[in-house]
N, CA, C and O atoms as a DFTB+ gen file, in Angstrom:
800 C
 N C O
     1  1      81.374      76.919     130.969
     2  2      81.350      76.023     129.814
     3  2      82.604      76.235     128.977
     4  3      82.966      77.389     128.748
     5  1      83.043      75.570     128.676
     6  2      84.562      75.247     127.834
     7  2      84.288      75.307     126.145
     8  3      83.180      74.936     125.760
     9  1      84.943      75.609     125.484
    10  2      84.455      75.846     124.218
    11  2      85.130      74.210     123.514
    12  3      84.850      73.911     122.354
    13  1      85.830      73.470     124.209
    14  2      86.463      72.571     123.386
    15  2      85.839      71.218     124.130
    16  3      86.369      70.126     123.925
    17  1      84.905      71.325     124.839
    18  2      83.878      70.361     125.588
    19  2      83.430      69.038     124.094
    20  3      82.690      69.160     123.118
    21  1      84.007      68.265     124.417
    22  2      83.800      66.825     123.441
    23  2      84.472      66.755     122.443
    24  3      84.332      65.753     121.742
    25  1      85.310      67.667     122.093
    26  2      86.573      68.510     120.812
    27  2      88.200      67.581     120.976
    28  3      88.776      67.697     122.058
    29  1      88.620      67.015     120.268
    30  2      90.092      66.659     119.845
    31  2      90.578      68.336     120.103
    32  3      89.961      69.215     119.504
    33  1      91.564      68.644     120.905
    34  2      92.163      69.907     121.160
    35  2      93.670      69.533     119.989
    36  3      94.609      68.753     120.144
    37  1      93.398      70.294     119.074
    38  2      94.952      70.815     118.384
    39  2      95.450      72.339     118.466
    40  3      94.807      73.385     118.372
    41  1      96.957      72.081     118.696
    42  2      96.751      73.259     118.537
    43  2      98.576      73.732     118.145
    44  3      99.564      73.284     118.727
    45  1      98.558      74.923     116.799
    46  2      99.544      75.196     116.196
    47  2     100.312      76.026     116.696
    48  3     100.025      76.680     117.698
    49  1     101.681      76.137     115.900
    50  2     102.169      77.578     116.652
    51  2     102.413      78.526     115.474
    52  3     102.707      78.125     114.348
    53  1     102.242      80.049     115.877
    54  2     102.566      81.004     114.732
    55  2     103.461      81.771     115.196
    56  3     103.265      82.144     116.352
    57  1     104.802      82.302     114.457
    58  2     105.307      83.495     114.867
    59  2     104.956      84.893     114.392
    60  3     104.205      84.916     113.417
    61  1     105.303      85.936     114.826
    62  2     104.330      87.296     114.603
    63  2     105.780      87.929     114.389
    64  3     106.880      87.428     114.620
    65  1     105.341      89.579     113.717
    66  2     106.420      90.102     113.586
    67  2     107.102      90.662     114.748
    68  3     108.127      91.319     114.566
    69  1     106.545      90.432     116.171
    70  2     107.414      90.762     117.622
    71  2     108.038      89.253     117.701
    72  3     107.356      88.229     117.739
    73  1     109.632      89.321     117.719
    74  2     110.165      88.340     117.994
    75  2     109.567      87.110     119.201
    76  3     109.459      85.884     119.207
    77  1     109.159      88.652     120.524
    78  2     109.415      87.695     121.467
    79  2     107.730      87.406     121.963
    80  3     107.265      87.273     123.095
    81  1     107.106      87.377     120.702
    82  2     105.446      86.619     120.904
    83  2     105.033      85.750     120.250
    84  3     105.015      86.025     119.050
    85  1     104.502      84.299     120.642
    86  2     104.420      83.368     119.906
    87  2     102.505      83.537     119.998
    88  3     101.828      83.929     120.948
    89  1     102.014      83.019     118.472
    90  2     100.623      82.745     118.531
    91  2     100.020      81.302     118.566
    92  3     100.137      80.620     117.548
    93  1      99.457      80.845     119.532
    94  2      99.314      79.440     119.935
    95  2      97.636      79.644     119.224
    96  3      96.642      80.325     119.477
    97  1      98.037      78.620     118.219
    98  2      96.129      78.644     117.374
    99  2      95.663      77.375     118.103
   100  3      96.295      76.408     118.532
   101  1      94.280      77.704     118.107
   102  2      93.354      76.189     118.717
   103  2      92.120      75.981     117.662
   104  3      91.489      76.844     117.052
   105  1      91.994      74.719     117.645
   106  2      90.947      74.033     116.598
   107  2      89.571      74.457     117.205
   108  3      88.839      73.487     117.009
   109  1      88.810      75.503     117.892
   110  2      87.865      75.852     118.122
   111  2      87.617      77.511     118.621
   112  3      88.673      78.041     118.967
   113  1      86.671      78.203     118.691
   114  2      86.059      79.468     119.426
   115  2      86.843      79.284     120.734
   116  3      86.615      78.349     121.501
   117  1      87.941      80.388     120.988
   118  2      87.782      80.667     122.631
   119  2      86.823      82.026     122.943
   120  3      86.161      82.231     123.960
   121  1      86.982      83.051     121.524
   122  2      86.381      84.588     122.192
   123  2      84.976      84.642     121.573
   124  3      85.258      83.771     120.750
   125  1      83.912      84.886     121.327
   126  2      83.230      85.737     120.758
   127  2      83.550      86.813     119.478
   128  3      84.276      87.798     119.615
   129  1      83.030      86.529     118.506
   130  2      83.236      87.727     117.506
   131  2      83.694      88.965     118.166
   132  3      83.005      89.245     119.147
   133  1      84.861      89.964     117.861
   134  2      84.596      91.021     118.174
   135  2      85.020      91.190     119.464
   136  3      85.061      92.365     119.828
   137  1      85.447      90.113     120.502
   138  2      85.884      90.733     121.639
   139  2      87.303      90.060     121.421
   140  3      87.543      89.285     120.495
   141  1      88.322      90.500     122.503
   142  2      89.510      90.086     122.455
   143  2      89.945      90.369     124.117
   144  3      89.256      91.165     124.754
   145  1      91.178      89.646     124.818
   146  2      91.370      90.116     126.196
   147  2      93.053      90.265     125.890
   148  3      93.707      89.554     125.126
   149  1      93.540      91.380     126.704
   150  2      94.817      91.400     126.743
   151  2      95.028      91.706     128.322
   152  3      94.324      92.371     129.082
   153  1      96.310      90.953     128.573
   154  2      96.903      90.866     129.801
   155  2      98.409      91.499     129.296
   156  3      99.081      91.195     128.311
   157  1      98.705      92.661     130.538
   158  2      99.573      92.755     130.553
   159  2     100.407      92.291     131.700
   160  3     101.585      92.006     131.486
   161  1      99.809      92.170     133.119
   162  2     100.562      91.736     133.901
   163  2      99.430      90.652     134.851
   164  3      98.209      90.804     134.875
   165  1     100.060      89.763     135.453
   166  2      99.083      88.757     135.678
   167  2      97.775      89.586     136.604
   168  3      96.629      89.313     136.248
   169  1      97.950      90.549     137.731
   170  2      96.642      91.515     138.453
   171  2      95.699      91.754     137.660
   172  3      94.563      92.046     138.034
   173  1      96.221      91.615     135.945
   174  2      94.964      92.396     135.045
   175  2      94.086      91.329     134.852
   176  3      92.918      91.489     134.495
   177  1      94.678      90.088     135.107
   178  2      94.178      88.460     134.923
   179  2      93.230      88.400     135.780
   180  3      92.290      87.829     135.228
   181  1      92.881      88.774     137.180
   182  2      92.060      89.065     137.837
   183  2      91.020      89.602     138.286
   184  3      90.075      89.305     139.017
   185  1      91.523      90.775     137.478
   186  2      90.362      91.897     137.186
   187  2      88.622      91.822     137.157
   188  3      88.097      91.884     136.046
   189  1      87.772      91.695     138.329
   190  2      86.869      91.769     138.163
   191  2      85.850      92.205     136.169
   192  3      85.529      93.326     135.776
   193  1      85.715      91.336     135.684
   194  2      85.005      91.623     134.032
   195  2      86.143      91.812     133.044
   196  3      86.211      92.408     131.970
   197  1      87.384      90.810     134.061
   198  2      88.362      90.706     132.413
   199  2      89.095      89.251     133.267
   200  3      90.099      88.859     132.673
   201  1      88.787      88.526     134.379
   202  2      88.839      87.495     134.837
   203  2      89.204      85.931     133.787
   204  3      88.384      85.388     133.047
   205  1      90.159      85.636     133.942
   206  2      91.055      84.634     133.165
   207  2      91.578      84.051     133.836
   208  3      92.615      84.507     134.318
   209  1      90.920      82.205     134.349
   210  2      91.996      81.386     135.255
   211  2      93.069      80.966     134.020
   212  3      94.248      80.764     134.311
   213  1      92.522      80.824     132.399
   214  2      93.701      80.188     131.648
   215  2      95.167      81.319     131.659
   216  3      96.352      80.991     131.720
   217  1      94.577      82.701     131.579
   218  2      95.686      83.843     131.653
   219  2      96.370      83.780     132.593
   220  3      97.598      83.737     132.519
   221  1      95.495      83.756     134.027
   222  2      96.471      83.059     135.529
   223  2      97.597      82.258     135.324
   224  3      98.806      82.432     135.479
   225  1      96.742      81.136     134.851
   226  2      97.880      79.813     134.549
   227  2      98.878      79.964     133.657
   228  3      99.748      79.100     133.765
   229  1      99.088      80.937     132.635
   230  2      99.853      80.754     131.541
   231  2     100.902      81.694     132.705
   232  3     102.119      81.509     132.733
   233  1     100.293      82.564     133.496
   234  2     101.573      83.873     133.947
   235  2     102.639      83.103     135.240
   236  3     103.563      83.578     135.902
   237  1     101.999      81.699     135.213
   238  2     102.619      80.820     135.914
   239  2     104.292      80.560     135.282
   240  3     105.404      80.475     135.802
   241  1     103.902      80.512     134.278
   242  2     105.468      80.585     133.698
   243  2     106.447      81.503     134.317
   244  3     106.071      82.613     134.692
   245  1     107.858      81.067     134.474
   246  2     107.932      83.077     135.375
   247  2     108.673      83.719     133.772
   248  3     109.278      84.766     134.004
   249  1     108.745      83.252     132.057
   250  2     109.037      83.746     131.231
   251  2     108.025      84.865     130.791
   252  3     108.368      85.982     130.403
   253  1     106.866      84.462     130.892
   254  2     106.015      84.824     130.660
   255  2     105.420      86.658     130.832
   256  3     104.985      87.057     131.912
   257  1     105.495      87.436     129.789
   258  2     105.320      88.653     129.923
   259  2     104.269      89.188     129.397
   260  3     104.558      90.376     129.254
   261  1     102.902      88.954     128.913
   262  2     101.771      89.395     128.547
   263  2     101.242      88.024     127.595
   264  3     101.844      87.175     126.938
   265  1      99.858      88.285     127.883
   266  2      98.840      87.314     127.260
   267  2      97.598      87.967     126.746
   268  3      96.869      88.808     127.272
   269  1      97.535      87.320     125.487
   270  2      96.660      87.886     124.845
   271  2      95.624      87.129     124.019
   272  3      95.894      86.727     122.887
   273  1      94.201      86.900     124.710
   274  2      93.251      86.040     124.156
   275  2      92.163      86.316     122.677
   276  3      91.166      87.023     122.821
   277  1      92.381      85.886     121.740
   278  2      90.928      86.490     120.520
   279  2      90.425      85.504     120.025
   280  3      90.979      84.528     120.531
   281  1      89.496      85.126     119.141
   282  2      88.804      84.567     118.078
   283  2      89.355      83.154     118.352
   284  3      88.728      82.563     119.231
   285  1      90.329      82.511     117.834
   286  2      90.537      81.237     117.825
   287  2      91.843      80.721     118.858
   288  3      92.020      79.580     119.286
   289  1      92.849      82.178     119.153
   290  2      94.333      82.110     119.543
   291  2      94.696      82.752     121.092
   292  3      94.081      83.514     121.838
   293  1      96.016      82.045     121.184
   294  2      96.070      82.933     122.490
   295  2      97.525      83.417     121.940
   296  3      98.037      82.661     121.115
   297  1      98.260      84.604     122.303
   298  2      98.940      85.199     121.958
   299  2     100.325      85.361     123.356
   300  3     100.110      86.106     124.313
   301  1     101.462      84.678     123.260
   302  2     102.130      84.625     124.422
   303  2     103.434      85.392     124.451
   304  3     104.426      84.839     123.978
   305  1     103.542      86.703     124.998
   306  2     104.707      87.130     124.941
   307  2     105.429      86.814     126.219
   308  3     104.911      86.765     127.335
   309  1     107.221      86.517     125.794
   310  2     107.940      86.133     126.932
   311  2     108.693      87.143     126.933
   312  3     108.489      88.153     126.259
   313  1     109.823      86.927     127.844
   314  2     110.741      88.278     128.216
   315  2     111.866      87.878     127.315
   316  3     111.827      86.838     126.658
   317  1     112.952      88.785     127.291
   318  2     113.923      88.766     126.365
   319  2     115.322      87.750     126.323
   320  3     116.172      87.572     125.450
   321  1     115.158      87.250     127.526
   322  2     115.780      86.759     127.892
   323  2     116.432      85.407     127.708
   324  3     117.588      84.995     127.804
   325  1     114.553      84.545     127.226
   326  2     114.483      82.990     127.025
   327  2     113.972      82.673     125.329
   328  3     113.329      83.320     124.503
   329  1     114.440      81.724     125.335
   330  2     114.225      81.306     124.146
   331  2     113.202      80.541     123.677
   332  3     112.845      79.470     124.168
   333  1     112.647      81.178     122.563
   334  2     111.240      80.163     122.094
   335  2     111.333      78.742     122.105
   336  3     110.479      77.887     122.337
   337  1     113.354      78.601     121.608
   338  2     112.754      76.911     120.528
   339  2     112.785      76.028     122.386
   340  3     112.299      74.978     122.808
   341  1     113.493      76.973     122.931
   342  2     113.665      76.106     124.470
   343  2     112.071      75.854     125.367
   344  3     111.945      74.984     126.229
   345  1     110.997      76.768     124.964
   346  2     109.658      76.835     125.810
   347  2     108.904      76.830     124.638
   348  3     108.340      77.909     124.453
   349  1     108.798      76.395     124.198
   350  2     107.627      76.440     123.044
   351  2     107.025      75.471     123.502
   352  3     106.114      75.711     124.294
   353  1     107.320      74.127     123.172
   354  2     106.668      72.602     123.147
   355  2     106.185      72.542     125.040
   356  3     105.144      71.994     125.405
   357  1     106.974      73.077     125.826
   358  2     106.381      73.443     127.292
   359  2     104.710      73.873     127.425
   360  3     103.688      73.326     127.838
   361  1     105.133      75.364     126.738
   362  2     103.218      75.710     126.453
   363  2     102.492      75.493     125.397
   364  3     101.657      76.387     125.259
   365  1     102.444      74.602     124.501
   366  2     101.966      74.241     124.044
   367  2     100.927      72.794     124.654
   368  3      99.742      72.468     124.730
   369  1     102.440      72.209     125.026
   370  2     101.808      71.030     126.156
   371  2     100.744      71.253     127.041
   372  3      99.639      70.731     127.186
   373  1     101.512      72.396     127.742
   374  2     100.407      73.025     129.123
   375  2      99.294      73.007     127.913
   376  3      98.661      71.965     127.744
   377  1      99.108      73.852     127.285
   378  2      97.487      74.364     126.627
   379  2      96.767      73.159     126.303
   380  3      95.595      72.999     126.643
   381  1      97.595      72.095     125.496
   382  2      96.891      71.007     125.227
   383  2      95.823      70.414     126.443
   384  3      94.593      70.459     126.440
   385  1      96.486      70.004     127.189
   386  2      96.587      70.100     129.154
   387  2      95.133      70.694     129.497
   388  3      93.981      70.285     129.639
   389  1      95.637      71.534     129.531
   390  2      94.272      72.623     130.101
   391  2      93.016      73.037     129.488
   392  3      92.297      73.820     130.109
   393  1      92.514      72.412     127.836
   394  2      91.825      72.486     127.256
   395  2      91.451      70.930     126.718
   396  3      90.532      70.711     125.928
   397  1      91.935      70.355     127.033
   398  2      92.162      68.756     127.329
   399  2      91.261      68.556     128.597
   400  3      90.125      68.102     128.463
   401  1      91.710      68.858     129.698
   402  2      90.831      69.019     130.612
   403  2      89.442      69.882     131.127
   404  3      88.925      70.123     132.218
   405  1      89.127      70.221     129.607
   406  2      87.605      71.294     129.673
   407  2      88.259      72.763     130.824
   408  3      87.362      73.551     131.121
   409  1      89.383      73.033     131.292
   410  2      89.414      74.227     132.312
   411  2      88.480      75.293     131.941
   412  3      87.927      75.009     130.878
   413  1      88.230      76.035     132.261
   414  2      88.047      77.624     131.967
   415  2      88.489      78.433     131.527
   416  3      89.178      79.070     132.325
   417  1      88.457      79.032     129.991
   418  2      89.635      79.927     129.624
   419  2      89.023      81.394     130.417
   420  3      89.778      82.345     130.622
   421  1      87.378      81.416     130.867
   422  2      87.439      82.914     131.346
   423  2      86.207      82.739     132.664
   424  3      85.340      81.866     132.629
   425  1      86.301      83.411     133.409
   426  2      85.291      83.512     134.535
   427  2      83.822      83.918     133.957
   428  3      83.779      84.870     133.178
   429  1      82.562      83.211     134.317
   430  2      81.335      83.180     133.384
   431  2      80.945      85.017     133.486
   432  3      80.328      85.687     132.658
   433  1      81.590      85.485     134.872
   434  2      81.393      86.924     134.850
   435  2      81.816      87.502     133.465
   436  3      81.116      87.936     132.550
   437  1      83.122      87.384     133.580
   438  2      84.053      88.033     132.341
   439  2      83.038      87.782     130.964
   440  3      82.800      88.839     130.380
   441  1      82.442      86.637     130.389
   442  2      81.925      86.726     129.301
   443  2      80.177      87.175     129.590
   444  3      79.319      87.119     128.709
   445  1      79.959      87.557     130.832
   446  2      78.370      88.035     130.709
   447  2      78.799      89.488     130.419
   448  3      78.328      90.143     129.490
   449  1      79.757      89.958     131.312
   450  2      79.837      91.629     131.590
   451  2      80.126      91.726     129.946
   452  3      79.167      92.104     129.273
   453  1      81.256      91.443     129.308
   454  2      81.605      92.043     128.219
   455  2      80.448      91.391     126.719
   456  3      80.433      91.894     125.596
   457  1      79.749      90.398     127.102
   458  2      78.344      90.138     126.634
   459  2      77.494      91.414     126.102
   460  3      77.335      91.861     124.966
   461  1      77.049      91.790     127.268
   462  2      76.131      92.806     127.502
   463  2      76.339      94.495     126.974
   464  3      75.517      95.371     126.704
   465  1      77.795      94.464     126.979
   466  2      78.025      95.559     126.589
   467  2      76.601      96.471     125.096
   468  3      75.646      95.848     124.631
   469  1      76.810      97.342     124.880
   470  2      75.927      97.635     124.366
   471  2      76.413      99.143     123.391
   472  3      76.857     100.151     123.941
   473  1      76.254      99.041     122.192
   474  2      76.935      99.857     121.756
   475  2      75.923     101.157     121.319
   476  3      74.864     100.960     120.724
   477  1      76.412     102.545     121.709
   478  2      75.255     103.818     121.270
   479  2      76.048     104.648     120.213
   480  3      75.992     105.877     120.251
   481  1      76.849     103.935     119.188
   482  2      77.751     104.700     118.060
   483  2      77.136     105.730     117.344
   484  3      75.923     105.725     117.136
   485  1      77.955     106.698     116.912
   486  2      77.172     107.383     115.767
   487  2      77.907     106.842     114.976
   488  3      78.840     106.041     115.036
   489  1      77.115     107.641     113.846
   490  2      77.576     107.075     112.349
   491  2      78.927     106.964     111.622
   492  3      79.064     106.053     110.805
   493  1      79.969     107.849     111.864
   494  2      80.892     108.188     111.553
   495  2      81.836     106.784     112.546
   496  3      82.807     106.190     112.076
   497  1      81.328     106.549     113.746
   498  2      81.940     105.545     114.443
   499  2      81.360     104.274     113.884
   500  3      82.164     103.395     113.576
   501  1      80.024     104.048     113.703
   502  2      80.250     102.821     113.067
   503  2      80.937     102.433     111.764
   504  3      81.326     101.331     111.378
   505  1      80.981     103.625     111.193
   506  2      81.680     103.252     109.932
   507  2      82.718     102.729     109.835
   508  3      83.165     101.890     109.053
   509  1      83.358     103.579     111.193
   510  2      85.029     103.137     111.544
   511  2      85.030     101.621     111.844
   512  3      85.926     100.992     111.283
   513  1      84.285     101.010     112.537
   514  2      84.322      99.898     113.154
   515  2      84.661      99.068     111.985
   516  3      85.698      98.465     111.706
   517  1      82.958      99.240     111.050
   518  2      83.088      98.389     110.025
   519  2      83.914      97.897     109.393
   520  3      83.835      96.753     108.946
   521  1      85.189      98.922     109.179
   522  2      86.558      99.165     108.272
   523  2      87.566      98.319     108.697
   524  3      88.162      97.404     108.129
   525  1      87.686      99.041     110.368
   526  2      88.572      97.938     111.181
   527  2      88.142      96.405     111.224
   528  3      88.977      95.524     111.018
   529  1      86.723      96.105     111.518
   530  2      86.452      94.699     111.499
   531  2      86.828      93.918     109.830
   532  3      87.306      92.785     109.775
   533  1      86.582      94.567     108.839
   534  2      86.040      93.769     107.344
   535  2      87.626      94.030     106.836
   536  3      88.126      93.094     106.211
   537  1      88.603      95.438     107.091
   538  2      90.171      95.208     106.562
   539  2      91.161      95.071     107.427
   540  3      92.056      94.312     107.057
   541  1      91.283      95.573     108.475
   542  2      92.225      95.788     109.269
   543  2      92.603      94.561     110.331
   544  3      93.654      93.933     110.464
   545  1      91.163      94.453     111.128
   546  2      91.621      92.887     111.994
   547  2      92.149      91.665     111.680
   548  3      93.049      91.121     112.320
   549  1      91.627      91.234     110.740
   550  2      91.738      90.066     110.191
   551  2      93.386      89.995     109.778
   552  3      93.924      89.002     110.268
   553  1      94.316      90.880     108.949
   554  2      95.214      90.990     108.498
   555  2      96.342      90.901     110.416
   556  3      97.380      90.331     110.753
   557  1      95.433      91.724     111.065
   558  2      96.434      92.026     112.631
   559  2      96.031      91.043     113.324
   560  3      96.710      91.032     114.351
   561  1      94.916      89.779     113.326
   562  2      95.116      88.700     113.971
   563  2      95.854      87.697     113.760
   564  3      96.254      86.847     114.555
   565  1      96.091      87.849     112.279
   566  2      97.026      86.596     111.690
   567  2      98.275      86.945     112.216
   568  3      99.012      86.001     112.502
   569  1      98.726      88.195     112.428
   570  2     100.193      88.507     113.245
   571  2     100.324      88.050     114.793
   572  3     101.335      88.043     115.495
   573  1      98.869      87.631     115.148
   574  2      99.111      87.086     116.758
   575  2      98.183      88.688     117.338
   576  3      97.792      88.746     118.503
   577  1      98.007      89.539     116.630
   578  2      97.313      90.927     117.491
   579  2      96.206      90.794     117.268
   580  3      95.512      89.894     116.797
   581  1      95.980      92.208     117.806
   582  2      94.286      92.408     117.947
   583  2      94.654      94.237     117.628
   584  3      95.628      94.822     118.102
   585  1      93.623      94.853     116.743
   586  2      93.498      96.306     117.331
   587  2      91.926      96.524     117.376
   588  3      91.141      96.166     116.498
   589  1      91.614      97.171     118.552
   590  2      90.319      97.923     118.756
   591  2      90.137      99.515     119.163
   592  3      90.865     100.383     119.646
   593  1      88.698      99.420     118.683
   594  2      88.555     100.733     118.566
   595  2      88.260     101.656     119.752
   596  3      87.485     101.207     120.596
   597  1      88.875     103.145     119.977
   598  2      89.431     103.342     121.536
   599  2      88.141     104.331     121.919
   600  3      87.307     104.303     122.824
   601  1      88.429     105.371     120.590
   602  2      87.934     106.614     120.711
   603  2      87.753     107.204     119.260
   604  3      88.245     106.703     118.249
   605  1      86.812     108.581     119.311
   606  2      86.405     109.259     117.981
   607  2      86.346     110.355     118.101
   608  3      85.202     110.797     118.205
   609  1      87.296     111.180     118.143
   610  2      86.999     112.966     118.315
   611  2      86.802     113.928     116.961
   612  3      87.640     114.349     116.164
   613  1      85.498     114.087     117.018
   614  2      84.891     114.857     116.253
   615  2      85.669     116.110     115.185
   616  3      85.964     116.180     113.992
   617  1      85.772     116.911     116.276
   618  2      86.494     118.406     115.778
   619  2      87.333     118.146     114.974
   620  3      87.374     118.793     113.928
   621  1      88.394     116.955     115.272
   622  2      89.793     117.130     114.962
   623  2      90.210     115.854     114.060
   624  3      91.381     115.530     113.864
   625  1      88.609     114.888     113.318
   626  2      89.347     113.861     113.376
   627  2      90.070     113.006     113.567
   628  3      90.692     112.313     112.761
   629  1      90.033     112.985     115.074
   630  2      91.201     111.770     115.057
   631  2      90.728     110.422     115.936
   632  3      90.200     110.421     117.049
   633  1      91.093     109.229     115.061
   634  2      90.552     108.028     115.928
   635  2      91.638     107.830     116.572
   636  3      92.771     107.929     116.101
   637  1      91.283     107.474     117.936
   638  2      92.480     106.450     118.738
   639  2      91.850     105.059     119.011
   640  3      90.691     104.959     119.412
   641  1      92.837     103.740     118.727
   642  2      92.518     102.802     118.848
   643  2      93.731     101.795     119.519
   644  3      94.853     102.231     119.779
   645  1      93.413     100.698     119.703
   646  2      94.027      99.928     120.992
   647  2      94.737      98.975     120.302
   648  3      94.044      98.245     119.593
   649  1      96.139      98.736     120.308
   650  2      96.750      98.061     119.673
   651  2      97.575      96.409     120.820
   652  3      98.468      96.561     121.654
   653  1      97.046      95.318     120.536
   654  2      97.450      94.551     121.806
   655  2      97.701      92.966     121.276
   656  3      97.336      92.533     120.183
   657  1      98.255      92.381     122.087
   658  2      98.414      91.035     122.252
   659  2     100.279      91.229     121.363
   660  3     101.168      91.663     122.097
   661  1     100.609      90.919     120.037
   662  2     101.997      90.640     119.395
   663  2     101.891      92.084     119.349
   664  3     102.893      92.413     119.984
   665  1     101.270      93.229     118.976
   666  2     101.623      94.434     118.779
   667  2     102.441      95.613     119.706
   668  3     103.255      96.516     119.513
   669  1     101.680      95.002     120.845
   670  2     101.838      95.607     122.051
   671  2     103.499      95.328     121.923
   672  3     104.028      94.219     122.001
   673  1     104.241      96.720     121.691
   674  2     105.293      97.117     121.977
   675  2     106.509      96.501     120.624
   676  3     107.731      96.358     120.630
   677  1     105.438      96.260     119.566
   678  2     106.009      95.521     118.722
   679  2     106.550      96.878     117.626
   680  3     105.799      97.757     117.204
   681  1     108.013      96.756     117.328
   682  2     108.546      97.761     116.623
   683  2     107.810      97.985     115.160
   684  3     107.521      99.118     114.778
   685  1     107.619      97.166     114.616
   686  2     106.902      97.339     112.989
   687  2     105.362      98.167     113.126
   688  3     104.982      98.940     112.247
   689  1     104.444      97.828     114.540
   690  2     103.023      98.958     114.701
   691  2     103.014      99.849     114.472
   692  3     102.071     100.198     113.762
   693  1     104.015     100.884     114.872
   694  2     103.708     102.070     114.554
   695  2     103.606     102.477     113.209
   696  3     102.760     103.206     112.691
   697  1     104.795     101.784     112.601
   698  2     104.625     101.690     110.797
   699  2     103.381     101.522     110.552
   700  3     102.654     102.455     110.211
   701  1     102.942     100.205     110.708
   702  2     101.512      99.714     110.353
   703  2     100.314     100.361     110.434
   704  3      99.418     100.302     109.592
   705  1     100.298     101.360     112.080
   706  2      99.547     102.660     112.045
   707  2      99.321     103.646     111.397
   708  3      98.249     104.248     111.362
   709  1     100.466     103.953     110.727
   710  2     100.334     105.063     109.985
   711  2     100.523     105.103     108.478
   712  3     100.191     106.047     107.761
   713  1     101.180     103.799     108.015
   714  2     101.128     103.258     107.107
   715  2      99.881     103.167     105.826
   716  3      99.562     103.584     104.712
   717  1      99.411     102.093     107.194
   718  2      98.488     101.261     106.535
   719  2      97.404     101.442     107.125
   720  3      96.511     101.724     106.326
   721  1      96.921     101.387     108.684
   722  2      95.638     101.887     108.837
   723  2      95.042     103.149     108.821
   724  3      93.834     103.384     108.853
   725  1      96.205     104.154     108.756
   726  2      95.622     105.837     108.935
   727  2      95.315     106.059     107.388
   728  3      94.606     106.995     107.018
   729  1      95.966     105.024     106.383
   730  2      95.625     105.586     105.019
   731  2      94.646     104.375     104.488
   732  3      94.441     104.414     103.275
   733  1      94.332     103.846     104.845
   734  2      92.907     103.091     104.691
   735  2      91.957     104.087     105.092
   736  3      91.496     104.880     104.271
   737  1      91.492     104.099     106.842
   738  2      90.828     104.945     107.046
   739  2      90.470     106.436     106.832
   740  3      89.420     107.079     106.852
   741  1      91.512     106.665     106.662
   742  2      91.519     108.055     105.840
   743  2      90.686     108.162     104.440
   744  3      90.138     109.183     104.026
   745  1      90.699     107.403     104.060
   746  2      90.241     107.245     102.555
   747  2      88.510     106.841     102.581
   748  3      87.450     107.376     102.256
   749  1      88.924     105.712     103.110
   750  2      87.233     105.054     103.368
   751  2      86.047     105.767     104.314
   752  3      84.851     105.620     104.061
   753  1      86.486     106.462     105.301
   754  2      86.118     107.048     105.973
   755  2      86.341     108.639     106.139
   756  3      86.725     109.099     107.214
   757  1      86.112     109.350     105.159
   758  2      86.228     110.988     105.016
   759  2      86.351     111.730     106.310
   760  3      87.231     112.587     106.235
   761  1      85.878     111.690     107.230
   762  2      85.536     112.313     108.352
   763  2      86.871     112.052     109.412
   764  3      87.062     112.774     110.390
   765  1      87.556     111.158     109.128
   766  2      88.778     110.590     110.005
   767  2      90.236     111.153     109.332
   768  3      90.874     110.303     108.712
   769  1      90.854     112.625     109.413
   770  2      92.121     112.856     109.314
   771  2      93.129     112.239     109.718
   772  3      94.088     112.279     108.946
   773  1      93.307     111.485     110.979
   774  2      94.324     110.968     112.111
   775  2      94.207     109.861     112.659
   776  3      93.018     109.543     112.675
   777  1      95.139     108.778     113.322
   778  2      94.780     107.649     113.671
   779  2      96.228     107.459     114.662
   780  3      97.425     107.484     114.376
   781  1      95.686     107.314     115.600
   782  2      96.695     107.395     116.876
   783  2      96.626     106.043     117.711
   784  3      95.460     105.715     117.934
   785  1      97.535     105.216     118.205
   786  2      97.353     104.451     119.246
   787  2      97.448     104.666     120.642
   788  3      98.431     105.210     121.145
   789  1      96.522     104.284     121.261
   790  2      96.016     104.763     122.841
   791  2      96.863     103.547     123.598
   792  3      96.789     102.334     123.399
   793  1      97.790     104.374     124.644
   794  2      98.492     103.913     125.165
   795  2      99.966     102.640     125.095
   796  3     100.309     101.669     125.769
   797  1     100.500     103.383     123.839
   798  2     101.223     102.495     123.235
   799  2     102.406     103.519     123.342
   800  3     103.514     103.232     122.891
């Protein structure tokens, strides 16, 4: 089922603070509250329970260097090479295109498996969540990102969390990590000394 099924498809463009990622907004739901998909190379597009024919299609581009799906946007980083103002109106077109035509932005697997998921937090972790969902996301989706939450180690305080879509490899994150989310959470959340990004 297509989320833009009987829907006028619009759709804007945003730039983020990574030069080379544009945020393509759409006039409807592609994700679910709370979930987000990042592609880094098109194999991850495939991935049995992270399955994306729209991620396929976008890595069709050969500019095309990571994709990143959330809430309303898809998030398109290209290589260094090409120029936005030259491919912009290209994928934009395509998206119109492909959501125009009801496609599939995800395999019905991909949204049962990550559906179902089921969360057994303790307290100190939900708190974290809460923080990230109600201050932190909202401010890092409007940049074209996403961050989620990775890990919670007890002893030592320290959260690690997943930084993706415009962030991913974006020079200003790490600032922003330590900046701004390690001293939020730090504060709001007593129990959290440290705030690290996992695999960045």
């Amino acid at each position: 089922m297509n989320p833009a099924l009987n829907r006028p498809v619009s759709i804007f463009t945003e730039g983020s603070p990574n030069p080379n990622s544009m945020k393509f907004v759409v006039n409807f739901e592609l994700v679910p509250a709370g979930l987000s998909f990042d592609y880094a190379t098109p194999a991850e597009a495939v991935v049995d329970g992270k399955h994306s024919p729209l991620a396929v299609a976008l890595f069709g581009f050969d500019f095309v260097r990571r994709v990143f799906i959330s809430a309303n946007f898809i998030t398109v980083t290209k290589d260094e090479e090409t120029d936005w103002d030259e491919v912009m109106f290209e994928v934009k077109l395509f998206l119109k295109e492909y959501f125009s035509e009801q496609k599939p932005v995800f395999a019905q697997r991909t949204m049962d498996t990550n559906s179902a998921k089921l969360d057994m937090d303790s307290e100190t972790v939900q708190k974290i969540k809460a923080v990230l969902d109600q201050y932190i996301k909202p401010a890092v989706e409007s940049d074209g990102g996403a961050i989620n939450f990775y890990s919670f180690d007890e002893p030592s305080g320290t959260v690690k969390v997943q930084l993706q879509g415009s962030c991913s490899g974006c020079p200003s994150s790490t600032l922003t990590l330590k900046a701004g989310i390690e001293n939020l959470l730090t504060r709001l959340v007593p129990e959290v000394k440290l705030v690290e990004a996992e695999g960045v």
